[in-house]
N, C-alpha and C positions, 0 to 999 in steps of 0.2 A: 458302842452299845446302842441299839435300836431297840425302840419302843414300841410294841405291836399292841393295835387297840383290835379288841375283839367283840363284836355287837353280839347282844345276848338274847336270844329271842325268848320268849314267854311262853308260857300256853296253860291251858287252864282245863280241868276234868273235873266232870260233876255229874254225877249220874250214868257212867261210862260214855259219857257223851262229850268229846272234846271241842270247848269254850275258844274261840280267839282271846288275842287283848285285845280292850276295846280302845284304851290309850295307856300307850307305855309310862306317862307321868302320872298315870293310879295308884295309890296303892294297893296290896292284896286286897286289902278291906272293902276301899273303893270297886275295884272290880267286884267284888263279890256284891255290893248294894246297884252295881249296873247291873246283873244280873237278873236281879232280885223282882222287877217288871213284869218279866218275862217268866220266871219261875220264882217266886214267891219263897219255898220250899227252901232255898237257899240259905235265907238269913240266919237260920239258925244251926246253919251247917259250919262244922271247924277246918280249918284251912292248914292244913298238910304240906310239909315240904320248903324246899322242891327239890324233885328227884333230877339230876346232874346228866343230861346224854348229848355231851360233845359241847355245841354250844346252847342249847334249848333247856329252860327249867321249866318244869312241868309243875304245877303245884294243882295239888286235889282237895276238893269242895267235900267234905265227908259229911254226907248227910245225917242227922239224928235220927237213932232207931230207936223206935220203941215209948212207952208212956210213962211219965214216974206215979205210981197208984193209977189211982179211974176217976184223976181230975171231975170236980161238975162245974160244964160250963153254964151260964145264966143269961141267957141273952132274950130281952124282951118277955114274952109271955113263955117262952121254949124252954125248958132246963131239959139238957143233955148230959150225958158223959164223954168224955173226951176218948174212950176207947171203944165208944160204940158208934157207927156211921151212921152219916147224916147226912144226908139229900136233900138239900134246897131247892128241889126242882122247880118251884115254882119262880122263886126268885131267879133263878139262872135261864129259865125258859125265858121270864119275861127280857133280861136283857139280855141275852143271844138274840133275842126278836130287834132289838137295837144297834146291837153289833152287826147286823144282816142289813141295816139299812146306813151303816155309817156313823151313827149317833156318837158313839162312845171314842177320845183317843184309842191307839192302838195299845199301848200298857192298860187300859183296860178290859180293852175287846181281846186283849190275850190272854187277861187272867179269868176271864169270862170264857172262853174258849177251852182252856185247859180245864178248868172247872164240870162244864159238860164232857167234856171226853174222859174226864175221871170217871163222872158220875156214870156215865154207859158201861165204864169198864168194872162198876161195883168197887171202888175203890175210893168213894168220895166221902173220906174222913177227914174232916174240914180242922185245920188249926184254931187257937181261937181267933188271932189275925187273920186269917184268911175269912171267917164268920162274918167281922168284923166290917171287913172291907166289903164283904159282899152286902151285906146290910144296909151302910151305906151308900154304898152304888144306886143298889134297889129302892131307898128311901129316896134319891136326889131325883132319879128318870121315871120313876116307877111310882111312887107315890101321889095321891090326889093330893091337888095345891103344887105339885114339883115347879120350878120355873127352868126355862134353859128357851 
């Protein structure tokens, strides 16, 4: 009786957009917070599966839809609600203008990046993490007194 090892490959889908693995000794979880750099939107997506074709499991990143109520966020002198958009443009203008010159690692000059391309597309309803992180961004590069 012979023992057949069979290698299992992975793969990952997130927004109809299929994901490699970034290392096979991740876990689902871990993959999904590698992700997360890159598209933020992720972390609080539920993880699906995996669906079985041949050798390959596929598992899906299912995004959260939708608001529970009209949350109010509170950030600094701003109160918003979390189901009405919200354009930081100015905050994102300025560090796209740092992204343009290098200034920023790349996990930030891409969630900076996404952030404007949201905002172009009218769809830039910001999480309150996402708020969060830009704020801080904004406050370290962009701020008078910043040091770097």
């Amino acid at each position: 009786m012979a023992i057949e090892i069979t290698l299992v490959e992975r793969k990952f889908k997130y927004d109809s957009v299929m994901l490699p693995d970034p290392n096979p000794g991740f876990t689902i979880a871990q993959v999904r917070d590698f992700f997360a750099s890159s598209r933020p939107d992720i972390l609080n997506a539920e993880i699906e599966g995996p669906t079985v074709e041949a050798n390959v499991h596929t598992y899906t990143f299912r995004r959260a839809v939708g608001t529970k109520g009209n949350a109010v966020i509170r950030t600094g002198k701003r109160i918003f609600t979390k189901s009405a958009p919200f354009v930081p443009s100015k905050q994102v203008s300025d560090l796209l203008a740092l992204v343009q010159i290098g200034w920023l690692d790349d996990g930030d000059a891409d969630f900076i990046k996404m952030l404007e391309i949201r905002g172009r597309a009218k769809a830039a309803q910001l999480s309150k993490a996402e708020h969060m992180r830009l704020g801080t961004l904004h406050k370290a590069h962009c701020s008078k007194g910043a040091t770097q």
